[in-house]
PDB file of N, CA, C and O in Angstrom:
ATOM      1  N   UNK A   1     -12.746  -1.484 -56.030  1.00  0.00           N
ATOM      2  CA  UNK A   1     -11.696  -2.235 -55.402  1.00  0.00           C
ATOM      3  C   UNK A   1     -10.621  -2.648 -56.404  1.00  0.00           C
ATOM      4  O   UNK A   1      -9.715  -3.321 -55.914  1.00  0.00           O
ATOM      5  N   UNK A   2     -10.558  -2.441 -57.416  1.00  0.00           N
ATOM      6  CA  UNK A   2      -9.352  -2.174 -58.712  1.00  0.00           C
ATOM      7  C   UNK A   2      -7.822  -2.145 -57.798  1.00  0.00           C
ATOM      8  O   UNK A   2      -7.533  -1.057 -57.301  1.00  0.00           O
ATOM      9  N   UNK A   3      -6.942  -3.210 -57.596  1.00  0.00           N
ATOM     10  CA  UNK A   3      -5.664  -2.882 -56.762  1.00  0.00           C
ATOM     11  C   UNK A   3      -5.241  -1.591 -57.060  1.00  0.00           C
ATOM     12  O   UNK A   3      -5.724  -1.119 -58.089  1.00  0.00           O
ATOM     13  N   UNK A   4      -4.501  -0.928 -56.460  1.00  0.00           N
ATOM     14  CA  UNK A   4      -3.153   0.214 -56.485  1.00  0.00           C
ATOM     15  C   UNK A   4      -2.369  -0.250 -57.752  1.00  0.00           C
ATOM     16  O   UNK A   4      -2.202   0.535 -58.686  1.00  0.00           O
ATOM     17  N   UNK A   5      -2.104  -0.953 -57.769  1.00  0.00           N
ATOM     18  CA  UNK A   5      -0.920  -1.702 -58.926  1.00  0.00           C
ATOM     19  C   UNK A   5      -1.202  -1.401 -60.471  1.00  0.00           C
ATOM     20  O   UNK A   5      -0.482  -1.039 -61.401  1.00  0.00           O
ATOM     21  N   UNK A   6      -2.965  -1.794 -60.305  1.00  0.00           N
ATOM     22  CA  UNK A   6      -3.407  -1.404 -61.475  1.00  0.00           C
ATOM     23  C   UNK A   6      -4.390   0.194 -61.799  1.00  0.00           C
ATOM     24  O   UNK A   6      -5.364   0.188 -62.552  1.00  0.00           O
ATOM     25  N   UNK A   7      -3.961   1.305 -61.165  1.00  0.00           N
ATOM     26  CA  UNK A   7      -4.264   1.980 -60.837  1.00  0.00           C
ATOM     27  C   UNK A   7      -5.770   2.636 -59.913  1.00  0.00           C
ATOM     28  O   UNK A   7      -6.147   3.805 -59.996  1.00  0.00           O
ATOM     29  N   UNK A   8      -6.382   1.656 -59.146  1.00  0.00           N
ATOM     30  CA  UNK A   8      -6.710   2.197 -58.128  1.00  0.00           C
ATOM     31  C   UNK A   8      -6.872   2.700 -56.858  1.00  0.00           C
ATOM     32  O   UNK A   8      -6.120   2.215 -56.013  1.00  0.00           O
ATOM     33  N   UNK A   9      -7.792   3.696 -56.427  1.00  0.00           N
ATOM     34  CA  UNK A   9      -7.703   5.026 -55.774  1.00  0.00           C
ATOM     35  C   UNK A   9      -8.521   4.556 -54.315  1.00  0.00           C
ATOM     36  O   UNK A   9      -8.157   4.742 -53.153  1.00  0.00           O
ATOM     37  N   UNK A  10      -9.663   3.932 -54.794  1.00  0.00           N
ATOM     38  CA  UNK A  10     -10.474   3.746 -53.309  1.00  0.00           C
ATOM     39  C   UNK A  10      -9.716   2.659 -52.247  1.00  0.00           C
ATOM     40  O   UNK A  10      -8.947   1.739 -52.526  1.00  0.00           O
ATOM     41  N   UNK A  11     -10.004   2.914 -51.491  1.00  0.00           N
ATOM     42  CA  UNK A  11      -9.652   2.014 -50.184  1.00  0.00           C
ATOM     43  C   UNK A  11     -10.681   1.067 -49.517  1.00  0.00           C
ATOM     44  O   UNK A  11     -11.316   1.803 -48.761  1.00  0.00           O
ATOM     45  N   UNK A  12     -11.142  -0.124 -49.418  1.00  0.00           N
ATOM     46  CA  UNK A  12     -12.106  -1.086 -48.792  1.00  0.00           C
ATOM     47  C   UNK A  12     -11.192  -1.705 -47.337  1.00  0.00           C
ATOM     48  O   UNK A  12     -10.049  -2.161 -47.353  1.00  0.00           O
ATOM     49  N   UNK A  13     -11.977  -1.569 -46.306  1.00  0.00           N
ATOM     50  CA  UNK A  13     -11.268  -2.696 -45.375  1.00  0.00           C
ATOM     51  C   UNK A  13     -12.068  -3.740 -45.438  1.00  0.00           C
ATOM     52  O   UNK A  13     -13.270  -3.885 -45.659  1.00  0.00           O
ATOM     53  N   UNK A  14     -10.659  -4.864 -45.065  1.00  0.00           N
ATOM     54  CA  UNK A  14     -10.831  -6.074 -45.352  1.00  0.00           C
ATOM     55  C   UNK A  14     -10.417  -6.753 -44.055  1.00  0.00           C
ATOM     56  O   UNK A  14      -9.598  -6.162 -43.352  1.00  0.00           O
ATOM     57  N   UNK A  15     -11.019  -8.237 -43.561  1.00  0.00           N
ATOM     58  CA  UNK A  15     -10.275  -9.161 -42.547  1.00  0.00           C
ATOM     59  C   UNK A  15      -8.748  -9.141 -43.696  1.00  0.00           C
ATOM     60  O   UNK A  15      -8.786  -8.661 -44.829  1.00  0.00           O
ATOM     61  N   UNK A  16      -7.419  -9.814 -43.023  1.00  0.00           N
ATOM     62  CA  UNK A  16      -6.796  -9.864 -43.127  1.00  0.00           C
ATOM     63  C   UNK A  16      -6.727 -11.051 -44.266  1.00  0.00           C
ATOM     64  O   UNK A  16      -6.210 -10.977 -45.380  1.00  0.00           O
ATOM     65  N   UNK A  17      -7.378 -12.130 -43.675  1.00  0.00           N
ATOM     66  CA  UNK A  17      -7.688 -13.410 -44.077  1.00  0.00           C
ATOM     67  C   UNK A  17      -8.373 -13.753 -45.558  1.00  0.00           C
ATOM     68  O   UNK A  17      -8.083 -14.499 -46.493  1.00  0.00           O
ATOM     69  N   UNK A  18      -9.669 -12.603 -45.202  1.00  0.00           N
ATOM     70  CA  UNK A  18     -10.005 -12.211 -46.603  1.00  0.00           C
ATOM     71  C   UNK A  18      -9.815 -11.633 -47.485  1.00  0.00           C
ATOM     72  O   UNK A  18     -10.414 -11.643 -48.560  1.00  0.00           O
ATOM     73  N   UNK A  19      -8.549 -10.773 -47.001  1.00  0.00           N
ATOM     74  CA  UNK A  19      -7.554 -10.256 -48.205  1.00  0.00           C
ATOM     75  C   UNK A  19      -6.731 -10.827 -49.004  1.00  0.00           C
ATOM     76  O   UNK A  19      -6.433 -10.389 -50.116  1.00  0.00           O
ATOM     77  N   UNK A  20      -6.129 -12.266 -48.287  1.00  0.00           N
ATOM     78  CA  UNK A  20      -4.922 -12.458 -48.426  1.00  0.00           C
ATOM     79  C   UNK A  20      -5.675 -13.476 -49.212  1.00  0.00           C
ATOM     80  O   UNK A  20      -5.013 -13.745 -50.214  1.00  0.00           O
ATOM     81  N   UNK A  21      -6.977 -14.268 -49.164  1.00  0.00           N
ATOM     82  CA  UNK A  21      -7.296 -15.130 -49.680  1.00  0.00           C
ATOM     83  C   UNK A  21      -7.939 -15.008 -51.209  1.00  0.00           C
ATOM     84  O   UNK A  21      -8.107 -15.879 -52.063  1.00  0.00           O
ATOM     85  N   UNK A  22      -8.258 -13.460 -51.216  1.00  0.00           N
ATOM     86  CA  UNK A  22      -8.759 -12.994 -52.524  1.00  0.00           C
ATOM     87  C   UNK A  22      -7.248 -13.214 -53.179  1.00  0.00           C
ATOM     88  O   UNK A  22      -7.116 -14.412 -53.430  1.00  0.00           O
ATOM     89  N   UNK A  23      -6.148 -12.507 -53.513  1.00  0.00           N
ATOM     90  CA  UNK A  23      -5.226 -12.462 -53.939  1.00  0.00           C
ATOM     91  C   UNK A  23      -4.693 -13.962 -54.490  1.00  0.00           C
ATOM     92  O   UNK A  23      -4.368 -14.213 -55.650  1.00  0.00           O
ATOM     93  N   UNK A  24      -4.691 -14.917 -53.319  1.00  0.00           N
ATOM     94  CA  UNK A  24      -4.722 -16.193 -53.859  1.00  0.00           C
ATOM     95  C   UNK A  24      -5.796 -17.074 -54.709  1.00  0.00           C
ATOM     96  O   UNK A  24      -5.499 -18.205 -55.092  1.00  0.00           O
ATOM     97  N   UNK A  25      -6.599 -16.700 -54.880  1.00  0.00           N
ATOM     98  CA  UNK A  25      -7.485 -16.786 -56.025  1.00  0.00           C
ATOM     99  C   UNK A  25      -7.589 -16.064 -57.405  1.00  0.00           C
ATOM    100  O   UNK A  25      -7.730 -16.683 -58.460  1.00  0.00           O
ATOM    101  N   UNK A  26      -7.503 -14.607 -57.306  1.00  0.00           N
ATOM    102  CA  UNK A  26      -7.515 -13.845 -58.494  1.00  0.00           C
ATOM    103  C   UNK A  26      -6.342 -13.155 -58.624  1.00  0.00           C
ATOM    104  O   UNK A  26      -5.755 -12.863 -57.582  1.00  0.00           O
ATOM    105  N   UNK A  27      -5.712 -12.721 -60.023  1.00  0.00           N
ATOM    106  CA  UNK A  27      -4.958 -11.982 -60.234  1.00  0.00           C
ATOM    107  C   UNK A  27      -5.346 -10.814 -59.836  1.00  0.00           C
ATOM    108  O   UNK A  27      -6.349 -10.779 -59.122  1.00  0.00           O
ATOM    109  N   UNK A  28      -4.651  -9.531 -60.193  1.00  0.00           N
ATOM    110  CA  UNK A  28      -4.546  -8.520 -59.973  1.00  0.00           C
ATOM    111  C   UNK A  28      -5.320  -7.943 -61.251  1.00  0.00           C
ATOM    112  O   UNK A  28      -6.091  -7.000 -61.072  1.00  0.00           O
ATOM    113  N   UNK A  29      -5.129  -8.519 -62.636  1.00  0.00           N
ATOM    114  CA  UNK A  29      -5.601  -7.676 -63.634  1.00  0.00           C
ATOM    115  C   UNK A  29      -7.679  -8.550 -63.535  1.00  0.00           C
ATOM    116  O   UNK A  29      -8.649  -7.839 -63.801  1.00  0.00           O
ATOM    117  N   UNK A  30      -7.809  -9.750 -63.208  1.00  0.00           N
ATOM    118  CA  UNK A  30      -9.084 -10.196 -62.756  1.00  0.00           C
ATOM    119  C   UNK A  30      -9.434  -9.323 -61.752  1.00  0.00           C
ATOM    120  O   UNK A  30     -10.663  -9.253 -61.791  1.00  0.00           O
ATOM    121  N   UNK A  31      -8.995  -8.597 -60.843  1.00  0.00           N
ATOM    122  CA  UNK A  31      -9.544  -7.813 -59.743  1.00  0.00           C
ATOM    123  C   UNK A  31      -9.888  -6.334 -60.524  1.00  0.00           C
ATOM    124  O   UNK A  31     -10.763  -5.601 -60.062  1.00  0.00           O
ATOM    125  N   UNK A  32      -9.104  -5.953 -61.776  1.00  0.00           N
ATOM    126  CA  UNK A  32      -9.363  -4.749 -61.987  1.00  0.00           C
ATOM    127  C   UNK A  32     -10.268  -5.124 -62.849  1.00  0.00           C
ATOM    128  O   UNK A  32     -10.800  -4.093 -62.438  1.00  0.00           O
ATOM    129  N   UNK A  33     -10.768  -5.424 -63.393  1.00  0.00           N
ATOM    130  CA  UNK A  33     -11.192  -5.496 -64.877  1.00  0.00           C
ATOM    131  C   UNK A  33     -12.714  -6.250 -64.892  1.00  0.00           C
ATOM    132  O   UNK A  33     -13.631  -6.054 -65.689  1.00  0.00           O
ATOM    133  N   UNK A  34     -12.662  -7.226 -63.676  1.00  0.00           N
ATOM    134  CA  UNK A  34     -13.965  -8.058 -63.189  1.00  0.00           C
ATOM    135  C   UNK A  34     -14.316  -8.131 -62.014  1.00  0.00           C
ATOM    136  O   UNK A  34     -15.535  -8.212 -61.859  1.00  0.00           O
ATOM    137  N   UNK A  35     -13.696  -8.134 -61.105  1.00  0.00           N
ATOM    138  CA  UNK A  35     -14.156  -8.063 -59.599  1.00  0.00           C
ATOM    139  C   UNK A  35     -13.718  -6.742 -58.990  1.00  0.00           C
ATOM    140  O   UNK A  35     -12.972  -6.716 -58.011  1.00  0.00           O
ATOM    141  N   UNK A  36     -14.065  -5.932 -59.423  1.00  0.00           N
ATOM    142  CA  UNK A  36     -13.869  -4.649 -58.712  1.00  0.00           C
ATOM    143  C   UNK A  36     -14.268  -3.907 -57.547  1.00  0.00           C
ATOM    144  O   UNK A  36     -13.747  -3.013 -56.880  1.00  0.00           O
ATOM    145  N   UNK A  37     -15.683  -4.743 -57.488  1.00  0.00           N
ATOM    146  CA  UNK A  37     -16.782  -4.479 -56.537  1.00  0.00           C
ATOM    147  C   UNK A  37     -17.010  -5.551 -55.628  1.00  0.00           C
ATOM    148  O   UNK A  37     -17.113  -6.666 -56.141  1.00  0.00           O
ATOM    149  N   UNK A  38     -17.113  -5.458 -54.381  1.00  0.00           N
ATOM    150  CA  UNK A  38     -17.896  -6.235 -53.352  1.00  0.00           C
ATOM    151  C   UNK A  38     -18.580  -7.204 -53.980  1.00  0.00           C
ATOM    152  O   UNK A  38     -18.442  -8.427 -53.968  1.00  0.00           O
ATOM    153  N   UNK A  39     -19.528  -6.317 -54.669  1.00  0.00           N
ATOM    154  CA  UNK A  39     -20.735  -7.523 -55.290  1.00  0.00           C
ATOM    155  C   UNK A  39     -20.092  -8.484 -55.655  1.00  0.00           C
ATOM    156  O   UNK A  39     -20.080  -9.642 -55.237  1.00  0.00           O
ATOM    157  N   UNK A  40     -19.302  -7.776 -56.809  1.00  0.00           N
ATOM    158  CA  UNK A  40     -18.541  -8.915 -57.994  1.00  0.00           C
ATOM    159  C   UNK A  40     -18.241  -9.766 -57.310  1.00  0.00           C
ATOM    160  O   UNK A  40     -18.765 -10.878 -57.358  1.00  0.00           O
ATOM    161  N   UNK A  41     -17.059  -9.335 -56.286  1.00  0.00           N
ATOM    162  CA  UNK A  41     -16.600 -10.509 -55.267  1.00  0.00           C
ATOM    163  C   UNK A  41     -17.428 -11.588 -54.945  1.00  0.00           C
ATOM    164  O   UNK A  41     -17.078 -12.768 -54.951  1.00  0.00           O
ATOM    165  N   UNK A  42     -18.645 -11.110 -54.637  1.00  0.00           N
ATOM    166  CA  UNK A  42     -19.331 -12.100 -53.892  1.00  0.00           C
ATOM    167  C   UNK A  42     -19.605 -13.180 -54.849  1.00  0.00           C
ATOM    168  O   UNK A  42     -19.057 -14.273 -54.706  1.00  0.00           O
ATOM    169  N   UNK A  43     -20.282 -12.984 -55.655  1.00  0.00           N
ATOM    170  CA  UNK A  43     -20.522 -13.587 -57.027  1.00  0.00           C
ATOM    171  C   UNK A  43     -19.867 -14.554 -57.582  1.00  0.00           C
ATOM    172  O   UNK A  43     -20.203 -15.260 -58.532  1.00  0.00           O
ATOM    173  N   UNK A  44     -18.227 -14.572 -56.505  1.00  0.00           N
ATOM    174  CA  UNK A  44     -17.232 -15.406 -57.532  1.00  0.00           C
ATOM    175  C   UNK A  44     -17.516 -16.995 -56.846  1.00  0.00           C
ATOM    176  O   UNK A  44     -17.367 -17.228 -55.647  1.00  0.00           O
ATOM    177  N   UNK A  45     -17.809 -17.680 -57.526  1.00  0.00           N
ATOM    178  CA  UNK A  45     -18.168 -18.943 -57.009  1.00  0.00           C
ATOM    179  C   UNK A  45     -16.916 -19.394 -55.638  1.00  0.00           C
ATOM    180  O   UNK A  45     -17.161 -19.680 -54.466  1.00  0.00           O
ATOM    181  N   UNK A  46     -15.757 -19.323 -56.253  1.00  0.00           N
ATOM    182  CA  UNK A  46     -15.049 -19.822 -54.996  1.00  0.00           C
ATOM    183  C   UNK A  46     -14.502 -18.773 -53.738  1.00  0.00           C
ATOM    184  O   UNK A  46     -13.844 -19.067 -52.740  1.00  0.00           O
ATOM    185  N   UNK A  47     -15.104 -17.262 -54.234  1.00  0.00           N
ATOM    186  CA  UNK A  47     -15.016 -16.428 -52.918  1.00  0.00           C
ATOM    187  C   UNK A  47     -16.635 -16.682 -52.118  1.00  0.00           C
ATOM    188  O   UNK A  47     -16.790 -16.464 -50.917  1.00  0.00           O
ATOM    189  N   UNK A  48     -17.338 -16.990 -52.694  1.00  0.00           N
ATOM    190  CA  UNK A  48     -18.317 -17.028 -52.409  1.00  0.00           C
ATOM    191  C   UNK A  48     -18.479 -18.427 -51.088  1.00  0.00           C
ATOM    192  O   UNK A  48     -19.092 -18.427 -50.021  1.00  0.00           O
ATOM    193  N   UNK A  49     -17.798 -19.295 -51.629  1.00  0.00           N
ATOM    194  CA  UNK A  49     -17.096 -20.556 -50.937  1.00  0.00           C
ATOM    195  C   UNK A  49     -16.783 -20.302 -49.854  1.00  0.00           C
ATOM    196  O   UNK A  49     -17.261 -20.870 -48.871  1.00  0.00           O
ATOM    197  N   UNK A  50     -15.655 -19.123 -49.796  1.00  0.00           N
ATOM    198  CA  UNK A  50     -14.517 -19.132 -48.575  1.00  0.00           C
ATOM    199  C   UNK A  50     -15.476 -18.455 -47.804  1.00  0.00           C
ATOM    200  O   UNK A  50     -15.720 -18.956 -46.706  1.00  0.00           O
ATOM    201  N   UNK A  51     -16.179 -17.258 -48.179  1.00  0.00           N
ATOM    202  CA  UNK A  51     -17.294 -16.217 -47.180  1.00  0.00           C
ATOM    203  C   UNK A  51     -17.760 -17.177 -46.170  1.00  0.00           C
ATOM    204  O   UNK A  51     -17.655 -17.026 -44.953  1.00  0.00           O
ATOM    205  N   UNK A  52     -18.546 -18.676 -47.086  1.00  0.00           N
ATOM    206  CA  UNK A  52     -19.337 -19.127 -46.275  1.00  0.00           C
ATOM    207  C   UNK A  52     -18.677 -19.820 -45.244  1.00  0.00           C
ATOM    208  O   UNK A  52     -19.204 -19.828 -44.132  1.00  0.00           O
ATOM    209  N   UNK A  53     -17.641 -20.387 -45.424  1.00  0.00           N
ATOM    210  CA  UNK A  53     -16.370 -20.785 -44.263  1.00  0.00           C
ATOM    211  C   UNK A  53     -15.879 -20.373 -43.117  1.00  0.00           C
ATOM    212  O   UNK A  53     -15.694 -20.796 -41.976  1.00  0.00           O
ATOM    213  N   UNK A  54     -15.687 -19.224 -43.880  1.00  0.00           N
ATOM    214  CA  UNK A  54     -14.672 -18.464 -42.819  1.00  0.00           C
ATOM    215  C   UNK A  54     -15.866 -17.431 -42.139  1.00  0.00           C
ATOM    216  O   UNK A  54     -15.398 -16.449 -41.563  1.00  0.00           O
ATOM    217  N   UNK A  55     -17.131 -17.537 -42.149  1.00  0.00           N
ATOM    218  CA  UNK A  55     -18.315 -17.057 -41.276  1.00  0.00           C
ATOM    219  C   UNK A  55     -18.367 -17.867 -40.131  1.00  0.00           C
ATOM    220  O   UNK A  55     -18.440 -17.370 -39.008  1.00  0.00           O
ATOM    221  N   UNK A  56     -18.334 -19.083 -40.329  1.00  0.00           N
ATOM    222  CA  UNK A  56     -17.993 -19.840 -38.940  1.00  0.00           C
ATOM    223  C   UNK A  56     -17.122 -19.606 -37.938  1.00  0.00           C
ATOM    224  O   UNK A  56     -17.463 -19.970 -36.813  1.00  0.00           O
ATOM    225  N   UNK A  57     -16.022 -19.056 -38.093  1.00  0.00           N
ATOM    226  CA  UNK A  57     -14.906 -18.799 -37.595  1.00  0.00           C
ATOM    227  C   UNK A  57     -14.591 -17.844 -36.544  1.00  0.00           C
ATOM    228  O   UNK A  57     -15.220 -16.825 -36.831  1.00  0.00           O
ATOM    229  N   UNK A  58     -13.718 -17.599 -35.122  1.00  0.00           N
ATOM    230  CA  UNK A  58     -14.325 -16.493 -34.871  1.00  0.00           C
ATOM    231  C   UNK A  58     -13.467 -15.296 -35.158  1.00  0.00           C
ATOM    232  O   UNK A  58     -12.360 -15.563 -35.626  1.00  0.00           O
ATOM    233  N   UNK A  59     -13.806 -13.799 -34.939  1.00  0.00           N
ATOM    234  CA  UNK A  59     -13.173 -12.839 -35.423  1.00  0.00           C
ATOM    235  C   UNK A  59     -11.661 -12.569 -35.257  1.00  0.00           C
ATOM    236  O   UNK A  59     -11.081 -11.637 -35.815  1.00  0.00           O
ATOM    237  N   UNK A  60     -11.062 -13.488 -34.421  1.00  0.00           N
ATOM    238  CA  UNK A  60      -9.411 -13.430 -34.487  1.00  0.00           C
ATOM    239  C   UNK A  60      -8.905 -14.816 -35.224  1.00  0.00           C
ATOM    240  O   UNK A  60      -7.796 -15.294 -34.983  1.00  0.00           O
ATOM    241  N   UNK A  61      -9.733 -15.342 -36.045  1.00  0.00           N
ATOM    242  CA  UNK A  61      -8.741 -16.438 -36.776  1.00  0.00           C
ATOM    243  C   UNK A  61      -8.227 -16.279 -37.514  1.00  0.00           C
ATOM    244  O   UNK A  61      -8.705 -15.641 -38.453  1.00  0.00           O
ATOM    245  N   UNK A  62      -6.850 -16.790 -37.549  1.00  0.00           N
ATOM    246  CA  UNK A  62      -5.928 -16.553 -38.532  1.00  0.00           C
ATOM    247  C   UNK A  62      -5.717 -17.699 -39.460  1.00  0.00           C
ATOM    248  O   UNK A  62      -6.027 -18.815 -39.042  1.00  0.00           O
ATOM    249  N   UNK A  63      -5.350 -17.606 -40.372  1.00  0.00           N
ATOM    250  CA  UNK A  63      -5.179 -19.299 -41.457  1.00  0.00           C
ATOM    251  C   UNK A  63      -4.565 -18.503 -42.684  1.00  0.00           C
ATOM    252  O   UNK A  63      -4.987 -17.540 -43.324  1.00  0.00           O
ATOM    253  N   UNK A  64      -3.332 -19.317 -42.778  1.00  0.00           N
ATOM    254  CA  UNK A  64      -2.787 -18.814 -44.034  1.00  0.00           C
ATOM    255  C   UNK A  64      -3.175 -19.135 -45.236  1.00  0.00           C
ATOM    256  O   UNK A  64      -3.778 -20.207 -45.256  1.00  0.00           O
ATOM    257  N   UNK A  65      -3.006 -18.361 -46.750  1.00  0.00           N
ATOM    258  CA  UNK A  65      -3.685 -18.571 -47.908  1.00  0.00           C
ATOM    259  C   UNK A  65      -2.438 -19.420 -48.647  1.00  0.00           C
ATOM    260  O   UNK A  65      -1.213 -19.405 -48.527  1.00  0.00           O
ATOM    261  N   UNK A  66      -3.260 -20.061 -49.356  1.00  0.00           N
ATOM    262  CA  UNK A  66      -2.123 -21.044 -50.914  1.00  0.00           C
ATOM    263  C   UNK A  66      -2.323 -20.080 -51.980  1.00  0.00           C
ATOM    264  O   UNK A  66      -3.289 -19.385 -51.664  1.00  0.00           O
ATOM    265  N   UNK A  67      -2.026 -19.859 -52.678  1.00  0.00           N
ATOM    266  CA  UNK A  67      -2.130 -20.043 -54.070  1.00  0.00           C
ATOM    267  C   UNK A  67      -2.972 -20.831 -54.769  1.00  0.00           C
ATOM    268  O   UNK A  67      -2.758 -22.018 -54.525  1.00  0.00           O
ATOM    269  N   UNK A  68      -4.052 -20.604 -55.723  1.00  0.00           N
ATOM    270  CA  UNK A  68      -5.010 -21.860 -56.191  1.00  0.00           C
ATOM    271  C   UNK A  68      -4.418 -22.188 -57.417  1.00  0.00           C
ATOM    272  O   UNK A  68      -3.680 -21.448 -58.067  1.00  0.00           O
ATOM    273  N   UNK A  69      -4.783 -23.366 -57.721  1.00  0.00           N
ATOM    274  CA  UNK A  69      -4.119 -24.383 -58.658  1.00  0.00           C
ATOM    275  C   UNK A  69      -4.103 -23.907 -59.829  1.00  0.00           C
ATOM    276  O   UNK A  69      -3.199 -24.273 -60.581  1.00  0.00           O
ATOM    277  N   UNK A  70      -5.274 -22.801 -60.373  1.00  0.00           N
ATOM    278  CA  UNK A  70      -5.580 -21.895 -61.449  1.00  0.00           C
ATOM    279  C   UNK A  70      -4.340 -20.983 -61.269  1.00  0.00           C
ATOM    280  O   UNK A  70      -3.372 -21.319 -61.951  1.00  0.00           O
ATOM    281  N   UNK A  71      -4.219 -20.134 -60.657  1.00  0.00           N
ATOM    282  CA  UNK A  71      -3.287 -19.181 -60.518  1.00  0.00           C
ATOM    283  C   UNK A  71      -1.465 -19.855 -60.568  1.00  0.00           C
ATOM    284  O   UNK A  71      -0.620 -19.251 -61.228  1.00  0.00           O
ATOM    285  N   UNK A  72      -1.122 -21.098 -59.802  1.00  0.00           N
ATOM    286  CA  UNK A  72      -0.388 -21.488 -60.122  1.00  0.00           C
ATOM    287  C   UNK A  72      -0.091 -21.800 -61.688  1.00  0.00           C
ATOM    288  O   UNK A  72       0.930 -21.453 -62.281  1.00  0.00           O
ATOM    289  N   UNK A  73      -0.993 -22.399 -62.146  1.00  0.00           N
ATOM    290  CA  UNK A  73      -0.402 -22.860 -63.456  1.00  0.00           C
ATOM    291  C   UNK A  73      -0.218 -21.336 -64.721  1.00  0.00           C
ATOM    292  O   UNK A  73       0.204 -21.224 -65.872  1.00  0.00           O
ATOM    293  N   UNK A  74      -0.626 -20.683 -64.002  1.00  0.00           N
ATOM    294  CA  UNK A  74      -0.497 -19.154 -65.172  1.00  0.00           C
ATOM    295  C   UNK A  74       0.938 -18.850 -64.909  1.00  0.00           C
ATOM    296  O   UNK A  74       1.708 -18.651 -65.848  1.00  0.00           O
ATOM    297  N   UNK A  75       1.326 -18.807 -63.665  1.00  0.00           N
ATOM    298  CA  UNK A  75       2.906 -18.566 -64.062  1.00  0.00           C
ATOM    299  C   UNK A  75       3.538 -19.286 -64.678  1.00  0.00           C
ATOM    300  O   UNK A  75       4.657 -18.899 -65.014  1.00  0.00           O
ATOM    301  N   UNK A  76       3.127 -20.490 -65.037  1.00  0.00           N
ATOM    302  CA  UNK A  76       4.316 -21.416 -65.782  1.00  0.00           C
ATOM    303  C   UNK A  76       4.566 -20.954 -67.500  1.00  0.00           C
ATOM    304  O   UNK A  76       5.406 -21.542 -68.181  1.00  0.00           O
TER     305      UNK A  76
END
């Protein structure tokens, strides 16, 4: 699961929700380099968080993602 950006090839589908929410948690070069895999994903303490959340939920919920406070402060 390495993004396109950083040159990967495979394709995973994803909820929408749980796409958009990975991204707001990890960079792009953290996705290539450490979470590449499902597993990894799972593993990540605060995706691991949202899984258990958004399991409650039902299959058309929508909820928009932030930015996490980690990721904010790297752009500065």
């Amino acid at each position: 699961m390495t993004p396109k950006s950083k040159g990967g090839e495979e394709t995973q589908l994803l909820h929408s929700v749980c796409h958009r929410q990975i991204h707001a948690l990890l960079t792009e070069t953290e996705l290539a380099n450490h979470f590449n895999t499902i597993h990894a994903l799972q593993q990540h303490p605060d995706v691991k968080k949202f899984v258990g959340w958004i399991k409650t939920k039902p299959l058309d919920f929508k909820e928009r993602s932030r930015k996490s406070k980690r990721l904010k402060s790297l752009k500065k």
